[in-house]
C-alpha positions in Angstrom: 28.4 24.1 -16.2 26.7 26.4 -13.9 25.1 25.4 -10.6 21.3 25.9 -12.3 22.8 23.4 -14.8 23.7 20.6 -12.7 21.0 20.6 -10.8 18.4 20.0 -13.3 20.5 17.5 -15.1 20.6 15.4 -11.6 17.0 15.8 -10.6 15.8 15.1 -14.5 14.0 11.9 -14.2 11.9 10.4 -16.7 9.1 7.6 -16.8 10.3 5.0 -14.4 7.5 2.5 -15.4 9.3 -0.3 -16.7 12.6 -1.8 -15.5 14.1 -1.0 -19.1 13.8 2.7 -17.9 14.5 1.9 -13.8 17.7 0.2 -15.5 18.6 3.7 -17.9 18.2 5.8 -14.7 20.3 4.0 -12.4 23.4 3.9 -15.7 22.5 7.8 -15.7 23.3 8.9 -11.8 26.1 6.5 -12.1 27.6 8.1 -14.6 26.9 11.7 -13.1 28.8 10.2 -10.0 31.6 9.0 -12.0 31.9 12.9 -13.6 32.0 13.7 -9.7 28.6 16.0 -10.6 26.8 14.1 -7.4 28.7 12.3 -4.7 28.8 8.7 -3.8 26.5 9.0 -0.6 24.0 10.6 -3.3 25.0 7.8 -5.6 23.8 5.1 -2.8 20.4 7.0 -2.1 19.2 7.1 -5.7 20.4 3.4 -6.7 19.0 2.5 -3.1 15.7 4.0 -4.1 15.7 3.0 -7.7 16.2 -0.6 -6.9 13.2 -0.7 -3.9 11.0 1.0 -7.2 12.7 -1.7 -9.8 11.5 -5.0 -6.8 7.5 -3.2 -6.8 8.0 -2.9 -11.4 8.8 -6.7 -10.9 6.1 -7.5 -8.9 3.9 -5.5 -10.8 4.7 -7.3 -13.8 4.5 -10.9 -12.4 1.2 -10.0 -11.3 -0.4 -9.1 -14.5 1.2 -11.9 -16.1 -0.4 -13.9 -13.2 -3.7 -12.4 -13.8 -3.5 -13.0 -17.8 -2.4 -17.0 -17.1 -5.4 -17.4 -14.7 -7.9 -15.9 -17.1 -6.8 -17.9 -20.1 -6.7 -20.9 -17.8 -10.2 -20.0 -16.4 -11.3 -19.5 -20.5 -10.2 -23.1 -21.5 -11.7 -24.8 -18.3 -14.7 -23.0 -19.6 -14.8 -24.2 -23.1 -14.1 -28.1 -21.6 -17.6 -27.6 -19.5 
């Protein structure tokens, strides 16, 4: 593989929107570790980073789910009245 090669297969990310996708990155640099094609301190970085980006996706997520419950809850407290 020639140096161009491995580069843009380590920097490739894709959509990291959703912690199904967080979760397929993080199993991708892994495995690039475990071929030795980026090294362990490397390794720590990205998982490091992924996992601060995965924390924000989950709060994200609990949010809007927050939001929906409170807007159903305000619809049916409106319907009583």
């Amino acid at each position: 593989m020639t140096e161009t090669k491995e580069k843009s297969d380590i920097t490739h990310v894709g959509s990291l929107a959703s912690l199904y996708a967080i979760r397929k990155e993080m199993s991708r640099v892994y495995r690039l570790s475990r071929k030795g094609e980026i090294d362990v301190k490397s390794l720590t970085k990205y998982i490091y980073s992924l996992r601060e980006i995965a924390a924000i996706c989950e709060k994200v997520e609990m949010g809007d789910k927050l939001t929906e419950l409170e807007r159903k809850l305000h619809e049916i407290v409106s319907e009583k009245n």
